[in-house]
C-alpha positions in Angstrom: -1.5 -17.0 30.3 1.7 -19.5 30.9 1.9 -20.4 35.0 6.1 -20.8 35.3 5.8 -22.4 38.8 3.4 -25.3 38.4 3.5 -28.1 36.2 0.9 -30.5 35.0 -2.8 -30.1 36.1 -1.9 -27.3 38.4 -0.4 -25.4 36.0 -3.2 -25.1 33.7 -5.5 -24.9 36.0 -3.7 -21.5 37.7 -2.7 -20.5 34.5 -6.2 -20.4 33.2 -6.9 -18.4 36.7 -4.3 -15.7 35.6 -6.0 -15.1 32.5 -9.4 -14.2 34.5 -7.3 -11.9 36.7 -5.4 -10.4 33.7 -9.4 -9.7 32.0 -10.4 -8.3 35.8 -7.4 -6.2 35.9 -8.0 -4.2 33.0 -12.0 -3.9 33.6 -10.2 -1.9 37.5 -7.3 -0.3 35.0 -9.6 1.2 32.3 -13.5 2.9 33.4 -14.1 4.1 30.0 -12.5 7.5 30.4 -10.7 8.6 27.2 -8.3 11.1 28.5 -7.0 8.8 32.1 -7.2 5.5 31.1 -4.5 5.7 28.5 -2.3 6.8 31.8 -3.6 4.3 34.4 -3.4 1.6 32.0 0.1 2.5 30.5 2.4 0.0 33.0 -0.3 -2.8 32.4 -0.3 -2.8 29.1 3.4 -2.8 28.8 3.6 -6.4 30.3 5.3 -7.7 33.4 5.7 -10.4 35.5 2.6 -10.7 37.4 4.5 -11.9 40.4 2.0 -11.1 43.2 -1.2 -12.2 41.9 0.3 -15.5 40.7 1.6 -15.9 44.2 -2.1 -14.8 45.3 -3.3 -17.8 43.5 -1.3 -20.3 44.4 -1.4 -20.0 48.3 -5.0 -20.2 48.0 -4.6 -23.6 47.0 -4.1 -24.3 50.2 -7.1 -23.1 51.4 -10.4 -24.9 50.6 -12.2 -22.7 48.2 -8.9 -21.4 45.8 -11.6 -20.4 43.1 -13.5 -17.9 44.7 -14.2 -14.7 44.0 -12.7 -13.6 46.9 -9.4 -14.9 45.6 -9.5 -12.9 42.2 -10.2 -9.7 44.2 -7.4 -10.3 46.5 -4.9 -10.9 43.3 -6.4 -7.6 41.5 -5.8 -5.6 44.2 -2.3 -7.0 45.1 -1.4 -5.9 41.2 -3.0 -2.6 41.3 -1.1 -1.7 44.6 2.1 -2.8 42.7 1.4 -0.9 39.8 0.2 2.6 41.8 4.0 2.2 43.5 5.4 2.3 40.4 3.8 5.2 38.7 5.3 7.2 41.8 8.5 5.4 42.4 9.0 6.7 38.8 8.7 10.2 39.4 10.3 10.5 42.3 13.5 8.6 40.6 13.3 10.0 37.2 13.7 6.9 35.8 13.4 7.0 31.7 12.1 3.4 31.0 10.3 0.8 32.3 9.2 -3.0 31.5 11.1 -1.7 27.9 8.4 1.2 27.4 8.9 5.1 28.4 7.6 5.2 32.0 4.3 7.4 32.4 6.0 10.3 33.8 8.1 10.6 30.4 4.8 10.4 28.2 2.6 12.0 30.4 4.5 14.4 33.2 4.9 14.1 36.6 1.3 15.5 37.8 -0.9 12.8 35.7 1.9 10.0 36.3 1.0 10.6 40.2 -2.7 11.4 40.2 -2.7 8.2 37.6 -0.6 6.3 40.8 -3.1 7.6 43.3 -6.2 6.3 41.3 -4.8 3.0 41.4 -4.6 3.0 44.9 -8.2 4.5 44.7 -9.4 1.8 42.5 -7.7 -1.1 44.7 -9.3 0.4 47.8 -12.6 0.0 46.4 -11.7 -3.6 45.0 -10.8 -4.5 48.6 -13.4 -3.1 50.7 -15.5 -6.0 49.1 -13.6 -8.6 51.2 -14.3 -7.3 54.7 -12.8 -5.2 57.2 -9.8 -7.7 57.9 -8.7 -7.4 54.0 -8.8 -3.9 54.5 -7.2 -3.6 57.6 -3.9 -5.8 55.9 -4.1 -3.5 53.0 -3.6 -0.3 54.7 -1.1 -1.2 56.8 0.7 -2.6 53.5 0.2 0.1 51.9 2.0 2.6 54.8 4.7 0.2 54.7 5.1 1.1 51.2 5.4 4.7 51.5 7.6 4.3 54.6 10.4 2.2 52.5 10.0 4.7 49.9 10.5 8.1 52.9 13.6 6.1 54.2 15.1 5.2 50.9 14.6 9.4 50.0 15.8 10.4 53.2 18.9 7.7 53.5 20.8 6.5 56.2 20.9 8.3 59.3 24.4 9.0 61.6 25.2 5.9 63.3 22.7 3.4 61.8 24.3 0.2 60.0 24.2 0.6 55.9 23.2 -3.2 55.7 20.4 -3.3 58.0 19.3 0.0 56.8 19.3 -1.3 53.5 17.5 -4.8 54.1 14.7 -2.6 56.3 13.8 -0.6 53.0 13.6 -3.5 51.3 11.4 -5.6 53.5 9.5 -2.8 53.6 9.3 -1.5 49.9 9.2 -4.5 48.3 8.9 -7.1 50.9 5.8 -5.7 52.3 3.6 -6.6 49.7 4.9 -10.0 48.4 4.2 -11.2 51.9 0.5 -9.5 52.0 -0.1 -10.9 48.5 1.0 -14.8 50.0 -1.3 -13.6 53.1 -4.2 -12.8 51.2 -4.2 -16.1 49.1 -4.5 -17.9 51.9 -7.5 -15.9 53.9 -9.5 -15.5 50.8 -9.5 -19.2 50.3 -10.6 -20.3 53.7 -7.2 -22.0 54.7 -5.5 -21.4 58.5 -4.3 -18.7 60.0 -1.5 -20.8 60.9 -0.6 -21.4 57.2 -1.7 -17.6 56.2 1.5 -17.1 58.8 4.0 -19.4 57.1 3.6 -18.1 53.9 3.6 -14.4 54.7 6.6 -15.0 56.6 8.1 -17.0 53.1 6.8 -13.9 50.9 8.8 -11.4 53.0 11.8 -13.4 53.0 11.8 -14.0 49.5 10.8 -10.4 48.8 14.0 -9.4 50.1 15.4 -12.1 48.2 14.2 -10.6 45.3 15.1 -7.4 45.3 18.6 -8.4 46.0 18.8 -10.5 43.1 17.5 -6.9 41.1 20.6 -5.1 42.5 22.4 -7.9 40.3 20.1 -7.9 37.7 20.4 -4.4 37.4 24.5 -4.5 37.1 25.1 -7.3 35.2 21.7 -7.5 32.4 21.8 -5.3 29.1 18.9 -3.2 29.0 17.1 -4.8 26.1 16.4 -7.8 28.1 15.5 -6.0 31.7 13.9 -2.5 30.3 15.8 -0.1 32.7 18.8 1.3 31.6 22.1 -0.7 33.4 23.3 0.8 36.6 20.5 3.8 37.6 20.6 3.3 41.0 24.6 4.4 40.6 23.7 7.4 39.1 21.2 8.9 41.4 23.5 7.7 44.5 20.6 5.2 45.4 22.7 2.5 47.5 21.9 -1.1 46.0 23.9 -4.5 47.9 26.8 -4.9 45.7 27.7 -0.8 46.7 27.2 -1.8 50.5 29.5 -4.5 50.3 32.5 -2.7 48.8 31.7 0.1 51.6 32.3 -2.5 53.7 35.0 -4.2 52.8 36.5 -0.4 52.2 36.1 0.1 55.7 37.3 -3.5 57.1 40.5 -2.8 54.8 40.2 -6.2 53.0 38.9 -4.0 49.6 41.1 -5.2 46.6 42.3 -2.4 44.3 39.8 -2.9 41.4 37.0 -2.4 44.0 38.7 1.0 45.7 38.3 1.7 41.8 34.9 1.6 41.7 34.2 3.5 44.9 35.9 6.1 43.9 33.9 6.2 40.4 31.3 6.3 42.2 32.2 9.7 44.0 32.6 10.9 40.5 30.2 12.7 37.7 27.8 9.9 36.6 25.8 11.9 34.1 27.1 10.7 31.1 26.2 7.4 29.3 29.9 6.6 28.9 30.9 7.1 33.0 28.0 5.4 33.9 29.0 2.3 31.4 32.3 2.1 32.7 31.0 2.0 36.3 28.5 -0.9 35.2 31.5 -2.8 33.4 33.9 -2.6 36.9 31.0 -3.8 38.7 30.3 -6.9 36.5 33.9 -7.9 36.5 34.2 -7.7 40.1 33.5 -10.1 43.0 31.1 -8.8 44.3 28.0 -9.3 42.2 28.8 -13.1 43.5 28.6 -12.0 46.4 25.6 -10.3 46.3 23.8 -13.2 44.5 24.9 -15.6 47.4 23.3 -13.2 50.0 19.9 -13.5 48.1 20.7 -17.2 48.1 20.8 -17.0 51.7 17.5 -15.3 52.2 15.9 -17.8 49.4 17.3 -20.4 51.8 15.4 -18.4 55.0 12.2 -18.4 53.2 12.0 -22.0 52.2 12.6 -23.0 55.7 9.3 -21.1 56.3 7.5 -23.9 54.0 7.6 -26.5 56.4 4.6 -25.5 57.6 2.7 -26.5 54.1 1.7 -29.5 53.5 4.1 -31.8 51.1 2.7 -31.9 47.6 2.4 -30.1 44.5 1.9 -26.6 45.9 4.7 -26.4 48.1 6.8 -27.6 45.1 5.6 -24.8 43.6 5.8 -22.6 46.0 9.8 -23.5 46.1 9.8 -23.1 42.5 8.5 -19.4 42.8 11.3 -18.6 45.1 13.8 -20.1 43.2 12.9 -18.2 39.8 12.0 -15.0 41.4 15.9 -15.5 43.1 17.5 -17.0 39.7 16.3 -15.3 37.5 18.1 -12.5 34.2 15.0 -9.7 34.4 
């Protein structure tokens, strides 16, 4: 498997890693059970971006044993956690595709798409109880900040509480949470410091955020072929994303230009059909804002690179800047 963020040496050698947690993955995906392991290995199969083990591995090239066993475990169960999130996230937002494939619920229903979610959670929890009470301990408390990103976004914002910092607290904790665990575990399960297990958690969760900003874009402004998900769901199910918040805002501060009070009030509208949605989409890429959006994800990149001074120069923090960078600037 290709490693995007190291060159040279490095590169092959992590990307020859990523193949052994790719085979390790599907031994914990499929148990030899005809009937489930078509659904628990559906999202794997389809591909994907492999984001959290391959930052797994590379922070535990900064500790002193970044081929142990201990390493592969951590970057199995990072993925399997990621993958279990989806299968439910799914359900609960209806969404029709994903990673270009009909997402389980679609295929399957809604009942086998969860209790296929929950045995990946099951099957991680075994994966991790191998590293030690520690491991665990950072998984579970992952894992409840997961489903507590998830309960806000479903609940929303409550009376009197910010949009913004509503919004960036579901994010660190939905998608955030778990970058920063994955960095964490790299780390620990390669004998490095606690100190540098600290700076690079803190990086993932910055750039977690960072991420999932740069999706609100990537969502807006990508066709569907090239991301999977059909253009602008978050708009129809009334999900807020950044580039809504920031017409909100400037709706509210009275600096809103027309051909933004346009799109609010499209969004107050019937979204059901293909065509309203498309227009929506179109407005929104046209508009301001999506530069604005991408300069706030910027910002956070910026926050989370700060974070690396407390690697050591070298190859691996130039990758490590390189995996920020292309999970910030990136068109899927």
């Amino acid at each position: 498997m290709n490693f995007p963020y190291a060159d040279g040496t490095l590169g092959e050698v992590l990307g020859q890693r990523m193949d052994r947690v790719e085979r390790e993955l599907m031994v914990h995906l499929s148990v030899g059970d005809g009937i489930l392991d078509p659904v628990t290995s559906h999202l794997a199969q389809a591909g994907g971006k492999r984001l959290r083990p391959a930052l797994v591995l590379l922070t535990a090239e900064l500790g002193t044993h970044p081929d142990a066993q201990a390493v592969f475990d951590s970057a199995v169960v990072v993925e399997l956690t990621h993958l279990a999130s989806l299968y439910h996230d799914d359900v609960m937002d209806e969404a029709p595709k994903r990673r270009g494939v009909d997402a389980a619920q679609k295929v399957y229903g809604n009942s086998r798409a969860i209790l296929a979610g929950d045995i990946l959670f099951a099957r991680a929890s075994v994966v991790i109880s191998h590293l030690g009470p520690r491991a665990v301990e950072l998984h579970a408390r992952t894992f409840e900040r997961l489903c507590k990103g998830q309960f806000h976004e479903t609940a929303g914002v409550q009376p009197g509480v910010n949009m913004r910092e509503f919004y960036l607290s579901v994010l660190s904790d939905k998608t955030a949470s778990l970058i920063a665990a994955s960095a964490r575990y790299g780390v620990l399960s390669s004998g490095g410091s606690e100190e540098v297990a600290d700076a690079v958690a803190r990086f993932g969760e910055r750039i977690g955020v960072a991420f999932q900003i740069a999706d609100d874009v990537i969502d807006i402004v990508s066709d569907g072929a090239t991301t999977g998900k059909t253009p602008g769901t978050d708009l129809r199910d009334g999900v807020a994303t950044m580039p809504t918040i920031l017409l909100q805002e400037q709706a509210q501060a009275g600096t809103l230009d027309d051909a933004g009070m346009r799109i609010l009030n499209a969004l107050r509208g019937d979204l059901s059909s293909d065509e309203a949605l498309a227009d929506v989409v179109g407005m929104l890429r046209a508009h301001p804002v999506m530069e604005q959006t991408q300069a706030i994800a910027e910002q956070w990149l910026a926050r989370a690179e700060v974070e690396l001074e407390a690697v050591p120069e070298g190859e691996v923090r130039d990758a490590l800047l390189q995996f920020g960078r292309m999970s910030v600037q990136r068109v899927a």
